[in-house]
N, C-alpha and C positions, 0 to 999 in steps of 0.2 A: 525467201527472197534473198540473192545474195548481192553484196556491194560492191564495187571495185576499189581495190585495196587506197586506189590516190584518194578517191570521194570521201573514203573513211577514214583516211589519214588527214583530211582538208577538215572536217568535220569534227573529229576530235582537237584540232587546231584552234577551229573558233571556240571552243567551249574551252580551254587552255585559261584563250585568249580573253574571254568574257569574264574568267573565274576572275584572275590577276587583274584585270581594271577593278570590280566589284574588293578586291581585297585592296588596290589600291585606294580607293573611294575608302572604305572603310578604315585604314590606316589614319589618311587627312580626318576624318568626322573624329577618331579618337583621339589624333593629336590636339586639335581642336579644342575638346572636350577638357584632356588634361591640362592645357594652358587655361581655360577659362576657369576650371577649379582650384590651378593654383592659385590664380589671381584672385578668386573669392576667398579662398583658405589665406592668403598673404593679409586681407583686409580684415577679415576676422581679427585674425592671429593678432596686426597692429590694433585693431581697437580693443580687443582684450589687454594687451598692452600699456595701451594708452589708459585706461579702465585703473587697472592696477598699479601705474605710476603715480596716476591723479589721487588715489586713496594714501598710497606712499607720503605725495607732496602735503597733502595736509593733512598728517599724520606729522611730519616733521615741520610744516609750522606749528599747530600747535603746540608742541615740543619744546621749538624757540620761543615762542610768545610765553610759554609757562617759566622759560630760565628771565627771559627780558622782567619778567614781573618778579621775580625773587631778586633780583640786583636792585630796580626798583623799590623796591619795601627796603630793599636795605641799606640803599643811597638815598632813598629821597628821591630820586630824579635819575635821570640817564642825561650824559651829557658827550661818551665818545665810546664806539669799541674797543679803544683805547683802556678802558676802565677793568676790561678780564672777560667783555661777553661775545667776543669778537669771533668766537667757536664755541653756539651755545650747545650742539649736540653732543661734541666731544663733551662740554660739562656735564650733559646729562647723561652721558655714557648712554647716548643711544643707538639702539642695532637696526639696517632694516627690514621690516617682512623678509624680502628676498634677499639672500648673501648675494646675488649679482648685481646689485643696484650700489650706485654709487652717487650718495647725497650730496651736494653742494649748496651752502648757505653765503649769502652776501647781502651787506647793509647798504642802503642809499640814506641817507641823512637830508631829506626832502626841506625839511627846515632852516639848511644852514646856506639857502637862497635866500631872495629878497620875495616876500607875497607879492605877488602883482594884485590883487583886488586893492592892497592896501599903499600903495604905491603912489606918491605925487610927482606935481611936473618937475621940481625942482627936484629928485633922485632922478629921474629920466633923463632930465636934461646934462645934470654932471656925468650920468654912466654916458651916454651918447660924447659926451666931451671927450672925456678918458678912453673914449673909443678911438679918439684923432677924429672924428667928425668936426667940422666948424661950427662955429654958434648958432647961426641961421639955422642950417641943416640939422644941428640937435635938435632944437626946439621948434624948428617946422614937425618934424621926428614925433617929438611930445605931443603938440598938439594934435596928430593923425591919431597914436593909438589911445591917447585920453578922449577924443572924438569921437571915437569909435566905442569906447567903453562906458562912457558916462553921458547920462541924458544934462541935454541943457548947456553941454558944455561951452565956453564960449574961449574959440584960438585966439592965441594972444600971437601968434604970426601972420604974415601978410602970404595970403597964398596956399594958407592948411586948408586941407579939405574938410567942405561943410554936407552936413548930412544931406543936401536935395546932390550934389553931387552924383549920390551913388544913385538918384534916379534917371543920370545919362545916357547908361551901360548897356551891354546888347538884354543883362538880363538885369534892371532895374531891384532895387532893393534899398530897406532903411535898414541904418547901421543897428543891432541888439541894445545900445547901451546897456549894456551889463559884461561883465569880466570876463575875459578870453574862458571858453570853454576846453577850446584847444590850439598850440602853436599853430597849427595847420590854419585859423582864421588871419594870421598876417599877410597871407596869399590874397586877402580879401579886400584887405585896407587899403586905401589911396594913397601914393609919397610910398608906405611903409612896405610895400610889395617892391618895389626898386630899390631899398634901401636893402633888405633882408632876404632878396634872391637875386640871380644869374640873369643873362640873357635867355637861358634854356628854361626858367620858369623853375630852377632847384633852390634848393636852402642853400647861402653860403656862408664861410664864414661866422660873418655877424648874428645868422639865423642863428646859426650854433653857439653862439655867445649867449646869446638874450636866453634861450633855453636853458642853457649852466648854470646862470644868473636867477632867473626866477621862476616861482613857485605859483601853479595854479590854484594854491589852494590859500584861505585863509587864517591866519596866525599875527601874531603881532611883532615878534623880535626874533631877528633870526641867529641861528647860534653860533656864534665864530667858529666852533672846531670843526666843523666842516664847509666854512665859507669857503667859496671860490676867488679868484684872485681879485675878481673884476668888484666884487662888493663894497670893497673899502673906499674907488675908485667912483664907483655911483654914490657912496656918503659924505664925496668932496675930498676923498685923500689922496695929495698930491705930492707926498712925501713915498716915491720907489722902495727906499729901504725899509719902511713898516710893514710894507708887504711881503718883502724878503725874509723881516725876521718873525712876521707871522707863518710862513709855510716852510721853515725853516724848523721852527718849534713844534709843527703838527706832525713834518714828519719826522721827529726824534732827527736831526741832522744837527742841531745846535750845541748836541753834548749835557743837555739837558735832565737828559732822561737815559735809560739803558738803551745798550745798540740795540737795533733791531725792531723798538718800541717808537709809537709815537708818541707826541705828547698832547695833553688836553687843558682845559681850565675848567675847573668846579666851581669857582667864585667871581662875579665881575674884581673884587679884587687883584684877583691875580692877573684879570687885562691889564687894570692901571701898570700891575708893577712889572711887567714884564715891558707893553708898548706905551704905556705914560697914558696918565689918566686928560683926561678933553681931547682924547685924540678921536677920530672916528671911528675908533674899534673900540671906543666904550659904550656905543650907541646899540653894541648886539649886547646878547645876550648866552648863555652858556650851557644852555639844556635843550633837548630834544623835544620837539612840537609834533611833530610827522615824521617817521621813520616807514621805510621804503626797505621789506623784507623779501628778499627773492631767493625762492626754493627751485633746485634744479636737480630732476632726478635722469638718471642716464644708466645703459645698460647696451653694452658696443656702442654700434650709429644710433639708439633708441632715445629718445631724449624727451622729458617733458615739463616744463617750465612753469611754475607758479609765483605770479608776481602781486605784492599785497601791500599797500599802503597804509597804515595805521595809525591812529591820531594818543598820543599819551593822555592818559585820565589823568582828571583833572582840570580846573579853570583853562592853562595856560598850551591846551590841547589845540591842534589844526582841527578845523571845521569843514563843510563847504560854504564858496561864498552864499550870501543870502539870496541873492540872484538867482542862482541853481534851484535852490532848495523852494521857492516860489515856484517856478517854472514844474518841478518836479510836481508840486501837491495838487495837478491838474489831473495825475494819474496814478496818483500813491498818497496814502494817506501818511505816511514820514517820509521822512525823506533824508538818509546821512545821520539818524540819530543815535544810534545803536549797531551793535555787533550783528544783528540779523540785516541790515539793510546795504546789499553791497552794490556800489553805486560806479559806475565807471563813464570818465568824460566823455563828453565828444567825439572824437571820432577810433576811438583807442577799443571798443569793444561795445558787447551788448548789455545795456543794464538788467539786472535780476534786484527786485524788492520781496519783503516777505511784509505783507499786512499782518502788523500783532493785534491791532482790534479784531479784525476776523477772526484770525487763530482762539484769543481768547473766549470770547463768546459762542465759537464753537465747542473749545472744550467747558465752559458753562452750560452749554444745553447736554454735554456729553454726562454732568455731575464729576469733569474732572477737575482739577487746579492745576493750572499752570507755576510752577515753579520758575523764579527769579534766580538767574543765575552769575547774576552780578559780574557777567563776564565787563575786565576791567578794558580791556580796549577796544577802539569804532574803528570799524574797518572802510575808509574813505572809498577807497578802490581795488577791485581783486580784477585780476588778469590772467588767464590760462590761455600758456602757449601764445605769447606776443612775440611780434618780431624781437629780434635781441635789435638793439640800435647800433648803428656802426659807430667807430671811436669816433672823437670830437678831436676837428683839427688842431695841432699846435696854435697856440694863441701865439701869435706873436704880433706883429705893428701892420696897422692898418691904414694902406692906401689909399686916401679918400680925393675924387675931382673934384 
């Protein structure tokens, strides 16, 4: 049978024609393919990553925490980074796992705030003064967040909010009486949500003050070498120039100390002789309670952040308040006692406990013995990969209607 040459020319066209879409087709299904597997090889890759920075990061705290405990033993106390431990890994001459990683260590001094569990009306009401607040408005102030915190309390203002208050609301509720678990509960408070945010419902200002200011945790003195400006000012000091020649001498600017250096106090003595003894800066104290360790591993844009609050052994160590620790033992048999127990607030992360009464009785039915390992610090709160917090506005004079 023969074709005509156009039929077979037309013919061979569609089949041309049908190949190249089918390769077309096939082209997109591979592109496809290869974008979806980068995208699963990219996630990999980052959680291997992430895997490996996290083993990094505490690897280098407990690194820090082994030089913080050799200073320790051989001061007595910790009282400033100031002291030589201010680069504990360069002390330890440590390397890490991977030559591309590059480690960063930074201290917070959690204690040289005021405790808010331990807090009365009358430090509230003079910080709120020295805030430029009015009197009224201080101690309306006081009265909302001791209202809110303590059962029973009874305002000593005309017009503070009373706990059936909050059962007004679109979504009715009674106040915890018990100690802010997190700043995010002032959004919560009556009075104290107007005073400490925006129209737009943000932290302003003063939100960020009271944060700089105080500490969620509980302790009893806080340590001047890393107090904030506003401290001396909540302990009734009304004298500007104490406060000049205290942050004056912490950051070596006084001529004090060697350039470069800050300077610290090891003895309430040397408060008197420096700012004069009955002043309000003899009421702190000069050693470290809570210290706030943050590990930061980084490799290009790769970055992973371990943040560890830790209480110093010993009597004179941060705790949590009692309040927590009740609340806790509904669903942990400890609670904040120990280095295995890592306990994080409110709304800041997930809590993780580790049961030693289980542990233990299970390696008793195993016939093994648990060994005491007398690790010497409590780890309040451990954090991986939190937001970093944005700077805190210049303090400067506050506008009050």
């Amino acid at each position: 049978m023969n074709f005509h040459p156009r039929k077979l020319r037309s013919r061979r066209a569609s089949i041309i024609i049908v190949v190249l879409v089918m390769m077309a087709f096939a082209s997109i299904a591979l592109a496809l393919f290869m974008e979806k597997a980068f995208n699963d090889l990219a996630v990999e890759v980052r959680a291997n990553d992430a895997a490996n920075m996290r083993v990094e990061a505490y690897s280098a705290m407990e690194t820090t925490l082994a030089v913080l405990e050799d200073f320790r033993a051989a001061l007595g106390s910790l009282h400033s980074p100031a002291e030589g431990w201010a680069d504990p890994l360069g002390f330890a001459g440590y390397e890490p796992i991977n030559p591309d990683y590059t480690v960063e260590v930074a201290f917070e001094d959690e204690s040289g705030k005021l405790s808010l569990p331990n807090v009365n009306a009358t430090t509230l009401t003079s910080l709120f003064t020295y805030w430029g607040l009015d009197e009224t408005t201080a101690a309306k102030l006081t009265d909302a967040l001791l209202g809110w915190m303590r059962a029973d309390y009874i305002p000593a203002t005309a017009g503070a909010p009373l706990p059936e208050d909050y059962d007004t609301g679109d979504l009715p509720f009674t106040p915890p009486a018990r100690t802010l678990r997190s700043f995010d509960e002032l959004a919560s408070i009556e009075f104290a949500r107007d005073i400490f945010y925006d129209e737009t419902g943000r932290p302003n200002e003063l939100w960020h003050r009271f944060v700089q200011t105080f500490s969620l945790y509980d302790f009893q003195t806080p340590n001047i070498n890393a107090a904030p400006p506003d401290i001396l000012g909540a302990l009734g000091n009304l004298d500007t120039s104490l406060d000049e020649k205290l942050s004056n001498f912490l950051q070596g600017e006084d001529g004090r100390t060697l350039a470069g250096t800050g300077g610290y106090f090891a003895s309430k003595d040397e408060v008197d002789t420096l700012l004069g003894a009955g002043t309000p800066a003899s009421q702190l104290g000069v050693t470290i309670s809570a210290l706030r360790v943050i590990i930061t591993i980084r490799q290009g844009p790769a970055n992973y952040r371990l943040n560890a609050l830790v209480s110093m052994p010993g009597t004179g160590g941060a705790k949590l308040p009692a309040a927590w620790a009740q609340q806790n033992t509904a669903s942990t048999s400890t609670s904040g006692t120990n280095s295995n127990n890592n306990t994080t607030p409110g709304n800041q992360g997930t809590s993780r406990t580790s049961n030693n009464a289980n542990t233990t009785r299970a390696n008793a039915s195993a016939g093994t013995t648990q060994k005491n390992l007398n690790y010497p610090y409590t780890f309040l709160e451990i954090r991986e990969n939190d937001l970093v917090p944005p700077p805190a506005p210049v303090i400067g004079e506050t506008e009050t209607e």
